[in-house]
The first five atom37 places (N, CA, C, CB, O) and aatype in JSON, in Angstrom:
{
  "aatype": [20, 20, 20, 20, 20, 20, 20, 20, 20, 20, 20, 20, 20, 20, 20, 20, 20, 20, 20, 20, 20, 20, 20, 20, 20, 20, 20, 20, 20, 20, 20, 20, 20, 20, 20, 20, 20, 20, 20, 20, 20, 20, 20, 20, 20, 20, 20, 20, 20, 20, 20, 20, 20, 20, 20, 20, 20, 20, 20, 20, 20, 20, 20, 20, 20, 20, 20, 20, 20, 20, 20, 20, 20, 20, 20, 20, 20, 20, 20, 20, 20, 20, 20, 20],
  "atom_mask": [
    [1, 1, 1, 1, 1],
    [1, 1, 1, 1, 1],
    [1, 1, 1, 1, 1],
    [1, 1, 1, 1, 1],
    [1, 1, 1, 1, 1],
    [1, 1, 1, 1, 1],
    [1, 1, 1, 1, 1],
    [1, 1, 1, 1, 1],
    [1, 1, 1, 1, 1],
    [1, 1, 1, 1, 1],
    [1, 1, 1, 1, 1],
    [1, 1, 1, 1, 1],
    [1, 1, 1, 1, 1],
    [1, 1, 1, 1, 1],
    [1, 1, 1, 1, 1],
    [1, 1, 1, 1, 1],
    [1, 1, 1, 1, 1],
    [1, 1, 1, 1, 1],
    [1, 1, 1, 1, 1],
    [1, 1, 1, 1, 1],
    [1, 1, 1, 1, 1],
    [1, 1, 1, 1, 1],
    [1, 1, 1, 1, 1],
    [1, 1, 1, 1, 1],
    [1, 1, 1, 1, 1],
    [1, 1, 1, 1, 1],
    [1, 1, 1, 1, 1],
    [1, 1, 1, 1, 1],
    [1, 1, 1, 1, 1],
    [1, 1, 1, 1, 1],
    [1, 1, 1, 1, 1],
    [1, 1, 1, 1, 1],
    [1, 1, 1, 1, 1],
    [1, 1, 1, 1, 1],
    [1, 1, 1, 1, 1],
    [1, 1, 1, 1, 1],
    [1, 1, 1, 1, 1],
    [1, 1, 1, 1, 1],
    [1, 1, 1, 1, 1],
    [1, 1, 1, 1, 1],
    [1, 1, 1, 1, 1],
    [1, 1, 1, 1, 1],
    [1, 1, 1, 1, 1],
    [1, 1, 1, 1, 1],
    [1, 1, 1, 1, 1],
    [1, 1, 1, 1, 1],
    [1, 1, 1, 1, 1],
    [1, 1, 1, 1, 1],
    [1, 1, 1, 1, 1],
    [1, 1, 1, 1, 1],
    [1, 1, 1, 1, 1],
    [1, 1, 1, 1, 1],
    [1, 1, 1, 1, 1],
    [1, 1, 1, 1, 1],
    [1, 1, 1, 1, 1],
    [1, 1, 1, 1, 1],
    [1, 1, 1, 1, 1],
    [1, 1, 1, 1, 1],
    [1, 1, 1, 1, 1],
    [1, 1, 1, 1, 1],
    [1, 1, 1, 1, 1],
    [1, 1, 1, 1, 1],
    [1, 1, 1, 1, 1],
    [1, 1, 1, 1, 1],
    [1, 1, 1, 1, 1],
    [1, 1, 1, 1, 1],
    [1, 1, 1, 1, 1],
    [1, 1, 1, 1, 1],
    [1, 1, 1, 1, 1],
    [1, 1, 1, 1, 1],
    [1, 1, 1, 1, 1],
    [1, 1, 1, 1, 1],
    [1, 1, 1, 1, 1],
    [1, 1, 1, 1, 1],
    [1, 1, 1, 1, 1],
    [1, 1, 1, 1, 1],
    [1, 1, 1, 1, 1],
    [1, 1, 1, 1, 1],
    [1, 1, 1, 1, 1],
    [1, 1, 1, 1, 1],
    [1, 1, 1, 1, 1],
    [1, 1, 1, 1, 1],
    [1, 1, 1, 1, 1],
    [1, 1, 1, 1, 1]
  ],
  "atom_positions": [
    [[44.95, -8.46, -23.53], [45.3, -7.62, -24.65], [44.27, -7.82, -25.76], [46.71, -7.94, -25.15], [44.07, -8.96, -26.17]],
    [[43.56, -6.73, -26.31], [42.64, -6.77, -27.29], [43.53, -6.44, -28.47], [41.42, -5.84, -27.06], [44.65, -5.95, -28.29]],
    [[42.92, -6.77, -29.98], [43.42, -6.74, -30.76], [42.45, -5.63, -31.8], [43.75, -8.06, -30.98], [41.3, -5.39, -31.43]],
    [[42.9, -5.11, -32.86], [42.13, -4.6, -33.29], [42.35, -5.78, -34.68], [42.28, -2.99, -33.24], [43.29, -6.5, -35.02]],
    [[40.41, -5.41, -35.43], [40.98, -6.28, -36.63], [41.83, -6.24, -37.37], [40.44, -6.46, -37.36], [42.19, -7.37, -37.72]],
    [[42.67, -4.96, -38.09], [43.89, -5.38, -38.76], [45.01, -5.55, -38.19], [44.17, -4.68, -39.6], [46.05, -5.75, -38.81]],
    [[44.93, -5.5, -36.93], [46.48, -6.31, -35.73], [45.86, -7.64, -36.33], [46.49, -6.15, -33.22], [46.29, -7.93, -37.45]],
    [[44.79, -8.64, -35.68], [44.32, -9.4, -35.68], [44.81, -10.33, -37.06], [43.18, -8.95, -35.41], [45.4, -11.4, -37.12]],
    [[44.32, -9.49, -38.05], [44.8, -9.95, -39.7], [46.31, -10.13, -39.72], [44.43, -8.67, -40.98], [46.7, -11.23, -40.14]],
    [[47.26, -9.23, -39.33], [48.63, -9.17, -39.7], [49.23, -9.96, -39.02], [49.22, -8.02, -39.61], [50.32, -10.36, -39.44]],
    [[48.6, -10.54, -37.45], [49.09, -11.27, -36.32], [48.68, -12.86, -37.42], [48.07, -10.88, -34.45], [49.62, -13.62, -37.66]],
    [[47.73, -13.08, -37.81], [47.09, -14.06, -38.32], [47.76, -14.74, -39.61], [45.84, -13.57, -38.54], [47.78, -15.92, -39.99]],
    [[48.48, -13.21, -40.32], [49.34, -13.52, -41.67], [50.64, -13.92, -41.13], [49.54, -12.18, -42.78], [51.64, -13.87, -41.84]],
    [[50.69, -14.26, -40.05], [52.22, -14.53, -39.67], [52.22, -15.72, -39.63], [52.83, -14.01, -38.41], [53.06, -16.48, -40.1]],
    [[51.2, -15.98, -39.02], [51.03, -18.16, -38.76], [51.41, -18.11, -40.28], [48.8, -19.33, -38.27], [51.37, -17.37, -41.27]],
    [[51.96, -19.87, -39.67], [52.01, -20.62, -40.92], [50.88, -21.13, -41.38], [52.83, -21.6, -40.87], [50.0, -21.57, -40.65]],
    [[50.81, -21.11, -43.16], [49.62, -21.78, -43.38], [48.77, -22.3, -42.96], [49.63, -22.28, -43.77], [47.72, -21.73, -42.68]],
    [[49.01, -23.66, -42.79], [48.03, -24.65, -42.1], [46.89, -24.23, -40.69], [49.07, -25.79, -41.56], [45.77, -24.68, -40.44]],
    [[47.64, -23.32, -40.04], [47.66, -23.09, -39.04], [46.96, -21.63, -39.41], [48.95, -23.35, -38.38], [46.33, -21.16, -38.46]],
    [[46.96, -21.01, -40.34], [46.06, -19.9, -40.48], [44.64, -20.57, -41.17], [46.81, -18.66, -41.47], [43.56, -20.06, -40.88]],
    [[44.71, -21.68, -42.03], [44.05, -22.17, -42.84], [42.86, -22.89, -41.37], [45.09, -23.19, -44.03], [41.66, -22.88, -41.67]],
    [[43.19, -23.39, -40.06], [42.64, -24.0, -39.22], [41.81, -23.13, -38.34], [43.51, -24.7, -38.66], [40.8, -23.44, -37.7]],
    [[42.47, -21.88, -38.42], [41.68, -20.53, -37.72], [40.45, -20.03, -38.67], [42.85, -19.1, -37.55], [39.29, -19.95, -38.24]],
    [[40.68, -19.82, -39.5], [39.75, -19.17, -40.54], [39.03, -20.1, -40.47], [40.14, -18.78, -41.95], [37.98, -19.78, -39.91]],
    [[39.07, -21.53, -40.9], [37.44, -22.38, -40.76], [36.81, -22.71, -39.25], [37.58, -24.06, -41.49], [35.73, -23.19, -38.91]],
    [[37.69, -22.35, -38.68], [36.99, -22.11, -36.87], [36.19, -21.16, -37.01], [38.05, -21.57, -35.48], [35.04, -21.2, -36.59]],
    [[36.75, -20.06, -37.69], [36.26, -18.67, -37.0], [35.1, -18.46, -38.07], [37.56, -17.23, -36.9], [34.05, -17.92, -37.72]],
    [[35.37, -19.01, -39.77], [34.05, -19.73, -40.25], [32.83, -20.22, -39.88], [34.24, -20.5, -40.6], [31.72, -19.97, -40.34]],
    [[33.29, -21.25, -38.63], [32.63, -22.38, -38.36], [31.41, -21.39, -37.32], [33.74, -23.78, -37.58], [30.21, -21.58, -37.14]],
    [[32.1, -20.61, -36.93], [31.61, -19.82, -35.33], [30.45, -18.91, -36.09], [33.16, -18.57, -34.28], [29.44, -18.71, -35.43]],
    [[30.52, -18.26, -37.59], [29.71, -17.68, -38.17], [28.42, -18.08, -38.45], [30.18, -17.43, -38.99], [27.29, -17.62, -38.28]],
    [[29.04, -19.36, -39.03], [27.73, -20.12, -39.94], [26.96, -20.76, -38.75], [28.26, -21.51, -41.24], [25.81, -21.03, -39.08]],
    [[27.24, -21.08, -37.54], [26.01, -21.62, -36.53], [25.64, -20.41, -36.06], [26.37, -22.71, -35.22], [24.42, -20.27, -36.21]],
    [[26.14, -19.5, -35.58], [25.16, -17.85, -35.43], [24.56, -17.96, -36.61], [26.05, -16.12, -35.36], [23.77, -18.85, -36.29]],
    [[24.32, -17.76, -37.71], [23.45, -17.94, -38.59], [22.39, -18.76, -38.93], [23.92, -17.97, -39.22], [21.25, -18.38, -39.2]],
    [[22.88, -20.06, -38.89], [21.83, -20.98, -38.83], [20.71, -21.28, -37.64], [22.46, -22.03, -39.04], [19.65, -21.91, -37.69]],
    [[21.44, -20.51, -36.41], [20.12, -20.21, -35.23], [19.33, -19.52, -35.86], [20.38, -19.39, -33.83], [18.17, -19.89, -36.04]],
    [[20.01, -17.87, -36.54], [18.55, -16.92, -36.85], [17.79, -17.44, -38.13], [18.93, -15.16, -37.18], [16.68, -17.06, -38.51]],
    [[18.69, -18.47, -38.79], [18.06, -18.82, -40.43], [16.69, -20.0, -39.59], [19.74, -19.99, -41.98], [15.65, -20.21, -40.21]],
    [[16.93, -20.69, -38.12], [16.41, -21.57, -37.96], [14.85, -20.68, -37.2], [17.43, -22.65, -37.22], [13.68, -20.98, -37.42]],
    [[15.42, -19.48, -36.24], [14.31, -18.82, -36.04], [13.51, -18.35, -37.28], [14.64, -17.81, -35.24], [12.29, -18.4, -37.18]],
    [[14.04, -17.9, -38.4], [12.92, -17.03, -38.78], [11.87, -17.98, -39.56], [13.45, -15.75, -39.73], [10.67, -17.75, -39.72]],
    [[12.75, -19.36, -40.12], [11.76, -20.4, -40.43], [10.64, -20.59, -39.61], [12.33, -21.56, -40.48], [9.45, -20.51, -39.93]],
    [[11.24, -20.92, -38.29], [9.79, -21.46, -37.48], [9.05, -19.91, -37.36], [10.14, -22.35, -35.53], [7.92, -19.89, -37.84]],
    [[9.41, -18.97, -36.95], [8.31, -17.98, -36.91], [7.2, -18.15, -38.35], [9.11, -16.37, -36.85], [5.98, -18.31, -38.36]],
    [[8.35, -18.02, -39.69], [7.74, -18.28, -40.78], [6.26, -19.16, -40.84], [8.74, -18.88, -41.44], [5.19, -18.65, -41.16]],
    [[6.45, -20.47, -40.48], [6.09, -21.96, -40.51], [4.61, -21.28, -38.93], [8.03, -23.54, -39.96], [3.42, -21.6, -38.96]],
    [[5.06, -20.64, -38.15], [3.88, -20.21, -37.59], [2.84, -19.41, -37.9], [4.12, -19.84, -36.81], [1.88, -19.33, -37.13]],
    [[2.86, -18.99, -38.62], [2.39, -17.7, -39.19], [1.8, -18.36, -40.32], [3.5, -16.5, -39.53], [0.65, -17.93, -40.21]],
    [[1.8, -18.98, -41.15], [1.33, -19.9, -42.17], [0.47, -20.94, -41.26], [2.64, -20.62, -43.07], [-0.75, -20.78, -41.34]],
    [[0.85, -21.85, -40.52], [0.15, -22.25, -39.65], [-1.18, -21.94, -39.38], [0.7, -22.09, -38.87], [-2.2, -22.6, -39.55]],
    [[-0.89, -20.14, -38.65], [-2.02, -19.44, -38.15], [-3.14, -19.19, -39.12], [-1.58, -18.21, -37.63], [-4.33, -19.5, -39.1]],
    [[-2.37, -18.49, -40.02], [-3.13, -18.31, -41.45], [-4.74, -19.08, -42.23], [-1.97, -18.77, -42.36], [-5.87, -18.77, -42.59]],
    [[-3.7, -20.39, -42.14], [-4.7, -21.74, -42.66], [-5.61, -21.55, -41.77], [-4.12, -23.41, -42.61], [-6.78, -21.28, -42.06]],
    [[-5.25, -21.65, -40.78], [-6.06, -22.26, -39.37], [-7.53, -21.37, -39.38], [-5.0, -21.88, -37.62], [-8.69, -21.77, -39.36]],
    [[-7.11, -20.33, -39.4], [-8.15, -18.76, -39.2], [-8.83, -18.47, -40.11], [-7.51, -17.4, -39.04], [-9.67, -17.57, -40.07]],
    [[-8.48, -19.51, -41.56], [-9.06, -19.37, -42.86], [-8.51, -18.08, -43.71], [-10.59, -19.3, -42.66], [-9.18, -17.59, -44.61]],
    [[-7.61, -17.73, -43.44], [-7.27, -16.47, -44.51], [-6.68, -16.59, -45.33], [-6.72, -15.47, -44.21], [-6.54, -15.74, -46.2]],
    [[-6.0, -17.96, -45.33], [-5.92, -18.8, -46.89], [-6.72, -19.75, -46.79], [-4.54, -19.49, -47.4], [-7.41, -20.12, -45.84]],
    [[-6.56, -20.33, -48.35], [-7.37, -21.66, -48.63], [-6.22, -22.36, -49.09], [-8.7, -21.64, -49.77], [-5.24, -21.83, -49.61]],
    [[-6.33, -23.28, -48.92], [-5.03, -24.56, -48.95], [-5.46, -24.95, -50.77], [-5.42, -26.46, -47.36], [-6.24, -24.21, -51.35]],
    [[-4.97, -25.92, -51.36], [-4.73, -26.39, -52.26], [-4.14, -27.67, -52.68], [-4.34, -25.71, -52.52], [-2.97, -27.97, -52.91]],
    [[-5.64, -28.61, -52.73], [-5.14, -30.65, -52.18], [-4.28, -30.65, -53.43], [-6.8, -32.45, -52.22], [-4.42, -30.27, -54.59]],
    [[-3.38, -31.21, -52.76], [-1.82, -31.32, -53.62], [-2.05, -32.09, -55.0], [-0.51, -32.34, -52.65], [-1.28, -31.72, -55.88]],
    [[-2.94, -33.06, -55.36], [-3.53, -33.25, -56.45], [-3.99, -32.8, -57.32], [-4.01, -33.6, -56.39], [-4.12, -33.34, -58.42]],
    [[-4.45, -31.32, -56.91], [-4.69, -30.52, -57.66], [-3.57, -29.82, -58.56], [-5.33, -29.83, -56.98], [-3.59, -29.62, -59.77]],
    [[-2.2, -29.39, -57.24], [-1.54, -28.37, -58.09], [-0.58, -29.3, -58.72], [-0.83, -27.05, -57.29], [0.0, -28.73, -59.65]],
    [[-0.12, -30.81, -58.52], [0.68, -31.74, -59.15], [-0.12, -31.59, -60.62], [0.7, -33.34, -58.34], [0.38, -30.74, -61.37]],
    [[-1.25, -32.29, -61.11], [-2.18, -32.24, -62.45], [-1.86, -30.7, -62.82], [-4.06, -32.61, -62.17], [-1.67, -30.51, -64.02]],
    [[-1.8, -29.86, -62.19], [-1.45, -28.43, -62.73], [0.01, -28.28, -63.68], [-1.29, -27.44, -61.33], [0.2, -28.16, -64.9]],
    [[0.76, -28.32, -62.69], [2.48, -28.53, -63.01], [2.44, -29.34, -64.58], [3.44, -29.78, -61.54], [2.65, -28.92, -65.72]],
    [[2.03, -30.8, -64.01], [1.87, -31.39, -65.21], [1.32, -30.71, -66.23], [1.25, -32.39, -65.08], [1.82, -31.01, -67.32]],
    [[0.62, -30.05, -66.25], [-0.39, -29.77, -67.31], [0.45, -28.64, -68.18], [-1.99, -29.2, -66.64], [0.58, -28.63, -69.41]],
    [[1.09, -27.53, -67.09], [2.08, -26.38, -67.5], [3.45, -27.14, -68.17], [2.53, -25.38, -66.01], [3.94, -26.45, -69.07]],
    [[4.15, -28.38, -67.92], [5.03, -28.72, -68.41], [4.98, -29.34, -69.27], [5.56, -29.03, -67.88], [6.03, -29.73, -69.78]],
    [[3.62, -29.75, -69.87], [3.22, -30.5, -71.12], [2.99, -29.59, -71.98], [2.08, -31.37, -71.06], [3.44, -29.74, -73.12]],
    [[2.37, -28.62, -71.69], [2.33, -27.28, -72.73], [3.78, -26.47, -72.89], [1.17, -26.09, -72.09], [4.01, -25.59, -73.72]],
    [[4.34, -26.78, -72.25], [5.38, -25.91, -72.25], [6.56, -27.1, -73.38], [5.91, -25.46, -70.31], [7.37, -26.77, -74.25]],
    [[6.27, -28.16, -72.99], [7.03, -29.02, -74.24], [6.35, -29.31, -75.41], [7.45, -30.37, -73.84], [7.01, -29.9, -76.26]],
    [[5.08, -29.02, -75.7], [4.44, -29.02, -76.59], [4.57, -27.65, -77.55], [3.31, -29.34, -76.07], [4.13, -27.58, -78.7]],
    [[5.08, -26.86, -77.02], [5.33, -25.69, -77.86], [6.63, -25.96, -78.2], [5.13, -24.3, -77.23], [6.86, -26.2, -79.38]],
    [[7.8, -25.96, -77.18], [9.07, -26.35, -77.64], [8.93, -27.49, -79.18], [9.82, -27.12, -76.19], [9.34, -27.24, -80.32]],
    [[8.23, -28.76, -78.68], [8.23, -29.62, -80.36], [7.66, -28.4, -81.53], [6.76, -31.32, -80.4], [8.27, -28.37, -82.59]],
    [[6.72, -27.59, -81.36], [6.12, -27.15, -82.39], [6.88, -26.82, -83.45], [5.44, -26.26, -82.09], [6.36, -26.39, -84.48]]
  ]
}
């Protein structure tokens, strides 16, 4: 027997609490890992593609020393106006 979703809902409002409260974070639970597969694919495609990028030279990277002294430099000016 298939249900349609608002059978499904009204069948569901009948449980008792607890017991509706234990379905919903199942059926939660069943969402959020389908999700976190495609959130986990599109990272690594992401993370490849950046990869490739560097690699092929079509960016230029940026030695992290550089953009740390940067930051710094933007957040010192940026509190240096705030005192003004």
């Amino acid at each position: 027997m298939t249900l349609s979703p608002s059978e499904f809902y009204e069948a569901g409002l009948a449980l008792p609490p607890s017991v509706r409260k234990d379905v919903a974070l199942r059926l939660l639970e069943s969402i959020e890992v389908a999700d976190q597969e495609s959130v986990d694919e599109a990272w690594t495609d992401e993370i490849s593609t950046r990869v490739d990028d560097i690699l092929s030279g079509k960016v230029e990277t940026i030695p992290g020393e550089q953009v740390f002294a940067e930051l710094a430099a933007r957040r010192a000016a940026r509190q240096a106006a705030r005192n003004a």
